[in-house]
DOSEFI-250247 format. One line per field, with one value per residue (C-alpha): residue number from 0; residue in three letters; x, y, z. Coordinates in steps of 0.02 Angstrom, whole numbers, plus 50000, padded with zeros to 5 digits. Example, Ala and Ser with C-alpha at 12.3 -4.5 7.8 and 13.67 -1.06 7.14 Angstrom:
REM residues 2
resi = c(0/1)
resn = c(Ala/Ser)
east = c(50615/50684)
north = c(49775/49947)
up = c(50390/50357)
This chain:
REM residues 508
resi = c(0/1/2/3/4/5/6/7/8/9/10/11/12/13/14/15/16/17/18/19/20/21/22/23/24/25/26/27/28/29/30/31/32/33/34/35/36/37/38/39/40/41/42/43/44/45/46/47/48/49/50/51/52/53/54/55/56/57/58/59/60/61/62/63/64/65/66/67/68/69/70/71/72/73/74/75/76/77/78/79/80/81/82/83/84/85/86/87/88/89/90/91/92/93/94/95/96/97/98/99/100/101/102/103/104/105/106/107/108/109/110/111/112/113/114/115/116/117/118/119/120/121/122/123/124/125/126/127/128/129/130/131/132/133/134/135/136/137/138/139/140/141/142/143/144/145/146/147/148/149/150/151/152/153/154/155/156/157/158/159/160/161/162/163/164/165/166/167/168/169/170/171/172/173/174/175/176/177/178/179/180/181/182/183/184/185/186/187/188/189/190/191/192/193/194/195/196/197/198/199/200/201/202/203/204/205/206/207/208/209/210/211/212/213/214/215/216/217/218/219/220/221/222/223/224/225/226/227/228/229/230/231/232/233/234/235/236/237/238/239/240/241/242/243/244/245/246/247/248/249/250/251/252/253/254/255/256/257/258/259/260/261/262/263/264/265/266/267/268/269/270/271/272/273/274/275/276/277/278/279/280/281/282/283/284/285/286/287/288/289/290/291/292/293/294/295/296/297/298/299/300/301/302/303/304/305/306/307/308/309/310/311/312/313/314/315/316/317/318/319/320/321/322/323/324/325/326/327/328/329/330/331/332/333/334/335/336/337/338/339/340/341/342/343/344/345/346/347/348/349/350/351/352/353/354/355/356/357/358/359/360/361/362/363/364/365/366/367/368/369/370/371/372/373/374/375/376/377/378/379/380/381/382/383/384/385/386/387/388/389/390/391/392/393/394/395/396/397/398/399/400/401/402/403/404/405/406/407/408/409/410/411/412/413/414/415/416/417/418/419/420/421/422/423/424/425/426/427/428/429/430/431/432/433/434/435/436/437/438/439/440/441/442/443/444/445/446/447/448/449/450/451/452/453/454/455/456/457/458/459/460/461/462/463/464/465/466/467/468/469/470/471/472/473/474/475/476/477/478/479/480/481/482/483/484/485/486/487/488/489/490/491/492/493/494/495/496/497/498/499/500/501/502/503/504/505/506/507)
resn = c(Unk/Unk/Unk/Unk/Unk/Unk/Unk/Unk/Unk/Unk/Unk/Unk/Unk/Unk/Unk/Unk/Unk/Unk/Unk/Unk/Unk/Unk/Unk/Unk/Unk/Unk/Unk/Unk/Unk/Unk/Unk/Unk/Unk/Unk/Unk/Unk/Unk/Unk/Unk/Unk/Unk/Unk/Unk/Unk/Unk/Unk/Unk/Unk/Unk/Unk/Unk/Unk/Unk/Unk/Unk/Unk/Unk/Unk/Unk/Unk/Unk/Unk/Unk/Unk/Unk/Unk/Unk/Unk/Unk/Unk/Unk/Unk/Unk/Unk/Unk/Unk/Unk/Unk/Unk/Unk/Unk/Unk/Unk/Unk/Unk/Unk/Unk/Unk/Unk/Unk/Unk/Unk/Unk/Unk/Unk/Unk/Unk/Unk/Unk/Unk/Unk/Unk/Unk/Unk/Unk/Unk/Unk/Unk/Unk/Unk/Unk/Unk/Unk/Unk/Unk/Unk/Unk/Unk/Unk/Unk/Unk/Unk/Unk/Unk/Unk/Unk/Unk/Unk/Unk/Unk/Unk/Unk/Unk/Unk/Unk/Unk/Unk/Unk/Unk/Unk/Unk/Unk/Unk/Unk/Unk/Unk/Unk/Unk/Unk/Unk/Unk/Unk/Unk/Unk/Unk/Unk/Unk/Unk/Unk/Unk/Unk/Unk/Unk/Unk/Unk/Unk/Unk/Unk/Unk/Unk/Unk/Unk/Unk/Unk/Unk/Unk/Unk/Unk/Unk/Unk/Unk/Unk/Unk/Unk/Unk/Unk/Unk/Unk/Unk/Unk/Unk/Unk/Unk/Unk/Unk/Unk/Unk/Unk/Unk/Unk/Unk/Unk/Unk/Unk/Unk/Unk/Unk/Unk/Unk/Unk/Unk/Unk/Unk/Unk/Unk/Unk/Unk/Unk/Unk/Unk/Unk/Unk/Unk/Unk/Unk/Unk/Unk/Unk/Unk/Unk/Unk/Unk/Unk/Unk/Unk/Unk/Unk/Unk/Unk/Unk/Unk/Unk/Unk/Unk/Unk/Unk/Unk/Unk/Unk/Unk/Unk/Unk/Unk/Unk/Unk/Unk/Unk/Unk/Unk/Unk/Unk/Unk/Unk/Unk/Unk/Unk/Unk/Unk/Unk/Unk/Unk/Unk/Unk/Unk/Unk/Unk/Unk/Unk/Unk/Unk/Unk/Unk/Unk/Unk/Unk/Unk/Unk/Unk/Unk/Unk/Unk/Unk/Unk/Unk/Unk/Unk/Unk/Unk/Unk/Unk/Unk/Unk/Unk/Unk/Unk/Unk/Unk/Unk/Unk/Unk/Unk/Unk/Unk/Unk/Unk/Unk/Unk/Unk/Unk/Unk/Unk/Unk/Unk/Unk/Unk/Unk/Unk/Unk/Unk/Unk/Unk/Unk/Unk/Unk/Unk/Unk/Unk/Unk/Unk/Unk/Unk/Unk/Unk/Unk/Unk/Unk/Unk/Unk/Unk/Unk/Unk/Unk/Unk/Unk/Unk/Unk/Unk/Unk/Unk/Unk/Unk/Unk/Unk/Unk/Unk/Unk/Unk/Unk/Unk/Unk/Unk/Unk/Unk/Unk/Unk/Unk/Unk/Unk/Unk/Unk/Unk/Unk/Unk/Unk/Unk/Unk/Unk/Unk/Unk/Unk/Unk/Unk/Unk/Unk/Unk/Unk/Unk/Unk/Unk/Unk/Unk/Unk/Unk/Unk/Unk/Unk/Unk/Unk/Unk/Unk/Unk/Unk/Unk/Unk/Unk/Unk/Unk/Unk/Unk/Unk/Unk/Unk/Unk/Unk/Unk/Unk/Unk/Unk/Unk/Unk/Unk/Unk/Unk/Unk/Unk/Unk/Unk/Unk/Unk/Unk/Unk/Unk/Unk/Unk/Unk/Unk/Unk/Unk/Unk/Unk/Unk/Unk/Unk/Unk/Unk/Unk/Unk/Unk/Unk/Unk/Unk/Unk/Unk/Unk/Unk/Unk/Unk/Unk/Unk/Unk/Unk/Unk/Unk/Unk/Unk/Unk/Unk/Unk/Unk/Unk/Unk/Unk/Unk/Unk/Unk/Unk/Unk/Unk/Unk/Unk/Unk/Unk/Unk/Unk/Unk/Unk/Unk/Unk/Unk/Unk/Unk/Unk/Unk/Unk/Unk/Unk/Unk/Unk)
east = c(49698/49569/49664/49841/49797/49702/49863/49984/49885/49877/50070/50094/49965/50092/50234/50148/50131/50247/50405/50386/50215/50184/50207/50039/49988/49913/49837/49853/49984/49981/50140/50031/49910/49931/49827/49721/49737/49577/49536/49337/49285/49396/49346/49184/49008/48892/48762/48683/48593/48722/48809/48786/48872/48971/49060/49163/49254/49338/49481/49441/49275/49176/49184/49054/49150/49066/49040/48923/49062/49180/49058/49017/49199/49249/49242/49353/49481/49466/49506/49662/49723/49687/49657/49666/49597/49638/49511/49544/49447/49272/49217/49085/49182/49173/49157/49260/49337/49335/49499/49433/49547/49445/49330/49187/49130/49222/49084/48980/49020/49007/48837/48942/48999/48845/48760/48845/48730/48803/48984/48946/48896/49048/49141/49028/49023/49237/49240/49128/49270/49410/49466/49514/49484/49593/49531/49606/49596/49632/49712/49821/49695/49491/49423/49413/49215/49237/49112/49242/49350/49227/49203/49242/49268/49367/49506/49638/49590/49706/49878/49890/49882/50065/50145/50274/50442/50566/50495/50645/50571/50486/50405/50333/50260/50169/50097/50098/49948/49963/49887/49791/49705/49683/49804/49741/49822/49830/49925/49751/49679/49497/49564/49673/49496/49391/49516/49532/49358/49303/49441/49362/49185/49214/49273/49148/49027/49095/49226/49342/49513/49648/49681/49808/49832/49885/50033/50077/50255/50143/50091/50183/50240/50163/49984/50016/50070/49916/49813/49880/49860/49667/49601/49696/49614/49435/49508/49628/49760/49717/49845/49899/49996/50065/50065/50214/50198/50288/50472/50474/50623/50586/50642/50523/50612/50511/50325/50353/50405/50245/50135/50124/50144/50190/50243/50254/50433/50450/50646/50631/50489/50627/50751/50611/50550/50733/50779/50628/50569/50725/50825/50988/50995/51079/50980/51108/51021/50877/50954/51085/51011/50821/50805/50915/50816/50634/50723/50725/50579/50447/50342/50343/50217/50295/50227/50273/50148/49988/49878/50038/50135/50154/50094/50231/50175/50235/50443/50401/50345/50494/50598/50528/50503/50362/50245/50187/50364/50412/50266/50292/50458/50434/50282/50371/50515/50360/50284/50410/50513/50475/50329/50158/50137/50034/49958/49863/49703/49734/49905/49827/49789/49940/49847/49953/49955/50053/50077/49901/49755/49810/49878/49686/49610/49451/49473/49455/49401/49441/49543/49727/49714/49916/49943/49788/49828/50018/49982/49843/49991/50097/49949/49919/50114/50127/49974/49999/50219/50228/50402/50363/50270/50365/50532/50724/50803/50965/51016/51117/51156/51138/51212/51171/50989/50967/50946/50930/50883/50803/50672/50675/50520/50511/50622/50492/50635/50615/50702/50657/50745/50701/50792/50766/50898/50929/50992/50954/51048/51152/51160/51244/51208/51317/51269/51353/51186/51068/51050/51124/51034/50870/50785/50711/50515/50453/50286/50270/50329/50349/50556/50637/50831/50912/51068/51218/51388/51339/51283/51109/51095/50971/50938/50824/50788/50757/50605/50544/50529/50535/50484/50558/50513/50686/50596/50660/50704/50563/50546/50536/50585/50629/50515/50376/50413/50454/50241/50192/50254/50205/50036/50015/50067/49931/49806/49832/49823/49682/49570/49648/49586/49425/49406/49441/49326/49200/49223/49215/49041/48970/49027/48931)
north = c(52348/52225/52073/52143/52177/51979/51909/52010/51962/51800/51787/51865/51725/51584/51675/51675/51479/51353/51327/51127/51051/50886/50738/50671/50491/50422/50260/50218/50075/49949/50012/50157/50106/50093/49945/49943/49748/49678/49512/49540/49465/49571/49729/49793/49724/49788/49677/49580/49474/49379/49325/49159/49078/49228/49274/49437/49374/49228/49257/49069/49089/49208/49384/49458/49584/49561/49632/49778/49822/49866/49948/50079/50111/50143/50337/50296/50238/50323/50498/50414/50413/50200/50166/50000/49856/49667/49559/49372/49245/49272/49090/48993/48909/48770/48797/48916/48970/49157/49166/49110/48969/48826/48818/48718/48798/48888/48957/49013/49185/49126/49163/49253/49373/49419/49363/49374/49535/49634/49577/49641/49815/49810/49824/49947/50068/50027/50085/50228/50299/50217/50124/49949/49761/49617/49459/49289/49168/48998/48858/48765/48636/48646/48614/48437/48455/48489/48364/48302/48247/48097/48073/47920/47982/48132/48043/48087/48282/48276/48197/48095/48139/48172/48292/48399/48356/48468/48643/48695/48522/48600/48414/48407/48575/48550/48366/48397/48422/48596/48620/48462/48533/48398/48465/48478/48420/48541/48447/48338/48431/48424/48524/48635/48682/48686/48809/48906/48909/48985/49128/49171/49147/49277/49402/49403/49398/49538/49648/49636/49719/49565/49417/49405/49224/49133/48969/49029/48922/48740/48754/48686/48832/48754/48794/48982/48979/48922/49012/49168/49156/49122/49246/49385/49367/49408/49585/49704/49753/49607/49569/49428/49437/49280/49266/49143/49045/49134/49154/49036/49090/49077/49138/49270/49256/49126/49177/49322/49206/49113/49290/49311/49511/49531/49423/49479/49461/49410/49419/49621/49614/49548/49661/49811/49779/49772/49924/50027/49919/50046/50181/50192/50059/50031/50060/49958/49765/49842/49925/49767/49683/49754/49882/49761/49631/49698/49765/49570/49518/49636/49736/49672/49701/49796/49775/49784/49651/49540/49450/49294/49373/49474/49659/49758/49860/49726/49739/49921/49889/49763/49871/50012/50130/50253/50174/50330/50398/50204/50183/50372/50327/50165/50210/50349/50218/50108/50212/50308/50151/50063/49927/49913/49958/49855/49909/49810/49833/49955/50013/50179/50154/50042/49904/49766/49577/49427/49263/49188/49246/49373/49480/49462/49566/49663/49844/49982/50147/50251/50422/50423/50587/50627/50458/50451/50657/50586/50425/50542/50645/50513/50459/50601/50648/50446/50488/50642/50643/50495/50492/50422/50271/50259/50341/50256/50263/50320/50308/50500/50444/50311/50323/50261/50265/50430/50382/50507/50452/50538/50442/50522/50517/50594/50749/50756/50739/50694/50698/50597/50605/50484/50535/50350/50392/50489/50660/50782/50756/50871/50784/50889/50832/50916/50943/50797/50701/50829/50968/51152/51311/51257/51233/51072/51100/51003/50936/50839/51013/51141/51148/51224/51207/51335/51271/51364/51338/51202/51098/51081/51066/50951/50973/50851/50828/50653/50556/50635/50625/50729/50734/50864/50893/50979/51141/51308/51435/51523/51718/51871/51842/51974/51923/51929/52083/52166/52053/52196/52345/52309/52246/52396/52523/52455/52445/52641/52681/52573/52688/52836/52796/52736/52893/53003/52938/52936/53131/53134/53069/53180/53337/53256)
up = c(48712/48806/48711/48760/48949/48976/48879/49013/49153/49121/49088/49261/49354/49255/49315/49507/49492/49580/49468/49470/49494/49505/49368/49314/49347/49180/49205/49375/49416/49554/49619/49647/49764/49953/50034/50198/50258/50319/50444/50392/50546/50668/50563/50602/50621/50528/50536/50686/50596/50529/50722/50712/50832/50877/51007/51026/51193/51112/50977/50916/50851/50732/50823/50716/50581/50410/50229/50298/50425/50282/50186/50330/50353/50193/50197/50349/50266/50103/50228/50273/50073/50045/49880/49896/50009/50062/50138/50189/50102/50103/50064/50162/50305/50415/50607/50685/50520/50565/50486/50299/50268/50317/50157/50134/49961/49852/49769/49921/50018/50220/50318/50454/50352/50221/50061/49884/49872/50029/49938/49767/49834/49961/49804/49699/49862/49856/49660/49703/49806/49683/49793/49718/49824/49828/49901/49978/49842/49926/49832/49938/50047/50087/50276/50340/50324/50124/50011/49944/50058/50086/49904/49843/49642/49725/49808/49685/49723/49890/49906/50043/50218/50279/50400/50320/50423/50306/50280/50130/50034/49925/49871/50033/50052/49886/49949/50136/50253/50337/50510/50468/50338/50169/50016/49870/49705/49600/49443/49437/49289/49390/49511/49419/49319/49455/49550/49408/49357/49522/49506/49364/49405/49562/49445/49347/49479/49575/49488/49612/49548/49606/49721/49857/49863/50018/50041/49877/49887/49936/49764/49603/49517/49357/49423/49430/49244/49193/49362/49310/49108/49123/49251/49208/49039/49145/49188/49136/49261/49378/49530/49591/49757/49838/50012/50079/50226/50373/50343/50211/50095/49910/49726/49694/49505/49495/49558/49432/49310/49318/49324/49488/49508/49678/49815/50020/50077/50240/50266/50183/50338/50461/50413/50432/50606/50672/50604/50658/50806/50919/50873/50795/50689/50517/50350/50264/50279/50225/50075/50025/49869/49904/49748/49645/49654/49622/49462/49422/49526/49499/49605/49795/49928/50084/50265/50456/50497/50440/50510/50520/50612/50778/50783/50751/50899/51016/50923/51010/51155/51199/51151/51272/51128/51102/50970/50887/50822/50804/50670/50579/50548/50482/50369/50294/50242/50199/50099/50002/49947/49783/49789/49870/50066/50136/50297/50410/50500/50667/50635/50645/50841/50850/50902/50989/50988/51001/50909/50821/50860/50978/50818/50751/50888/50857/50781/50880/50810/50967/50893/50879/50780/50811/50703/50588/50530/50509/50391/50296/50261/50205/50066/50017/49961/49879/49769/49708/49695/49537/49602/49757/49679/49504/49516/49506/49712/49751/49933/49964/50161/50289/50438/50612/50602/50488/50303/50140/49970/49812/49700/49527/49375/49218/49302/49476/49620/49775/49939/50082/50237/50414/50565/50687/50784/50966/50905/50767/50633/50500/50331/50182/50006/49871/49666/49626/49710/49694/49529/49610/49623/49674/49832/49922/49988/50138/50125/50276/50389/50263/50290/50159/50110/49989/49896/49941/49903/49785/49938/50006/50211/50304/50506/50558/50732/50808/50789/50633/50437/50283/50109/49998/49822/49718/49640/49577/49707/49761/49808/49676/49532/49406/49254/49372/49424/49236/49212/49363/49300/49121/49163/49275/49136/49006/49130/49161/48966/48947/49111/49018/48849/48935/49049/48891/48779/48918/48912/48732/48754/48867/48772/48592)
């Protein structure tokens, strides 16, 4: 009787459970992660001791951020759902090289930012919280102050000194001086070891998880063959992003080609910030050849900004828009679009700036709770919905700023539907796009839309977002019902039986 009443009761607490739960995650993927974007010296300073030279009033010198910084943020951003982060290159520097891309040692962490040791445990404190780190991996030229450029025996390290006068040559961005800076040649075979060495001795030295790798397209393609084949050998699941220079057009076919995972994609960026910068804008450039070619190119890293480019904030701002429902909007698309969002240091307070090194301000930590509580929502649906991260996209509806598509994984649905224009918005989807006699569940507001009539009904008003997972219709259903009355039938024989022999007892 005991056995028969657990197995009912348990029946009716399967019955009581949500009729679609999530799809597990096995293995966590790259396309998985979302990444928090870091200018180390703009971030926070930890550490006073390491100021040398600083100078938090001048955006042209050191300001101060460092290794320690990070490290006391990190349950910071681990609330807001990060499981990933970015830092620029963390190599000693010559003066003034706040930015990381003015090395002077490649093997060397720089004194303004803390000692290999403060480093290693920045990442052991990061993989504590799994959270992964990417780092800067430079490759392209050294500072002006580098050993070597005065080295006699080292002269055939650096092509020579020449401005680059055709920026779609791709000869002379490979053997051109940028910003002044001496090129290095990477089809010397010294320097193709020693570059490759030092990506490999950092791993080992640190664990860090992957390397976003800057001017990606002023090196010969042929280097990333062999760049990629030996350090990903250090680490299982290592990424390699390349970072373009600034609307440089290139065939990401061919980065991928050479084992490069991920590349940024600055016209994809262009085409973001003018639809989301205003209101009522098309989905459609965005949309174009986008999905068709990451099925050829890979995984691609996503962003509104960097630390290249003008704060995203600004597009707003010029375009007298409100930031706040400008950014939700944006992120939502951001995140719940095949690839890796990348999101850059004070998005959260919408932090503003101009051209270089106004877009490198110093972090603020002042609340914007409305924003932060929004993008923690946001993570939190990307890692736990695989669909979100993993699944096929099908755009349902895109018109004049309001934009519905499903992502789909191992039969996980979902829904996600941005409203950027000026008026709410009726969308109605029909079971030819989505299956019929279910229900969509909103996670981001808790709307709920019943099919009826084989059709499926979205209101959204303006200015906001929703994520819908397709689940069975909820309510009462009639098997757990039947579970109730059965379960409460037993569990009356059973006190009867109990109650009688109880009596029994007392009378022997």
């Amino acid at each position: 009787m005991k056995k028969i009443t657990l197995f009912l009761i348990t029946l009716l607490f399967i019955s009581a459970l949500p009729a679609q739960a999530a799809v597990e995650k096995k293995d966590r993927l790259w396309q998985d992660e979302t990444v928090y974007s870091i200018m180390i010296d703009r971030f926070n300073n930890g550490d006073r001791n390491n100021d040398i030279d600083a100078n938090a009033k001048d955006p042209n010198v050191y300001n101060g951020g460092d290794f320690q910084g990070i490290i006391d943020k990190l349950d910071y951003i681990q609330d807001m759902g990060f499981t990933a982060i970015r830092l620029t290159p963390i190599f000693d520097n010559t003066k003034n090289g706040y930015h990381g891309y003015w090395v002077n040692d490649f093997y060397k962490t720089d004194e303004h930012f803390g000692s290999m040791k403060t480093f290693q445990k920045l990442v052991k404190e990061a993989h504590k919280r799994k959270i992964k780190v990417l780092m800067d991996f430079v490759t392209n030229n050294t500072a002006l102050t580098h050993p070597w450029v005065k080295d006699s025996s080292k002269q055939d390290w650096f092509h020579q000194q020449q401005e680059i006068s055709d920026w779609n040559n791709q000869q002379e961005l490979e053997n051109g001086w940028v910003d002044g800076l001496p090129d290095l040649n990477q089809d010397n075979p010294e320097v193709k070891k020693y570059l490759i060495d030092a990506a490999k001795w950092w791993i080992k030295k640190t664990g860090v998880d992957g390397y976003s790798l800057p001017q990606i397209n002023h090196v010969p393609v042929s280097f990333w063959t062999d760049f990629s084949n030996e350090v990903k050998k250090e680490k299982k699941g290592f990424l390699l992003i390349g970072i373009p220079a600034e609307n440089a057009v290139l065939d990401v076919n061919k980065y991928h080609g050479a084992g490069i995972d991920s590349v940024f994609d600055y016209s994809q960026n262009e085409k973001l910030r003018k639809a989301f910068a205003t209101t009522n804008q098309s989905f459609s450039p965005i949309n174009s050849d986008f999905y068709s070619s990451q099925k050829k190119a890979g995984l691609m890293a996503n962003f509104l900004d960097n630390e290249y480019t003008t704060r995203f904030t600004n597009d707003i701002v010029d375009k007298r828009q409100f930031p706040g429902s400008r950014w939700k909007t944006a992120l939502t698309y951001l995140y719940t679009t095949p690839g890796i969002p990348i999101f850059y240091y004070g998005t959260e307070i919408a932090l503003v700036g101009g051209d270089i090194p106004d877009n490198r301000r110093q972090m603020n930590f002042r609340t914007e709770k409305e924003l932060i509580d929004y993008i923690t929502k946001l993570t939190e649906q990307r890692n736990q919905l695989a669909s979100l991260t993993r699944g096929t996209m099908e755009v349902l509806y895109d018109k004049d700023g309001m934009i519905v598509y499903k992502r789909v994984y191992k039969g996980e649905t979902s829904v996600v539907a941005i409203n950027n224009s000026t008026e709410s918005q009726k969308v109605v989807l029909t079971d030819k796009q989505l299956a019929d006699n279910k229900e969509l569940r909103g996670l981001l507001a808790g709307d709920i839309v019943r099919s009826r009539d084989h059709q499926y009904i979205l209101i959204v008003d303006r200015d906001n977002s929703e994520i819908y997972v397709l689940t069975e219709k909820s309510g009462i259903k009639i098997s757990l019902i039947v579970s109730l009355i059965i379960v409460y039938i037993l569990v009356g024989i059973f006190l009867y039986f109990l109650i009688k022999r109880r009596k029994t007892n007392k009378i022997e």
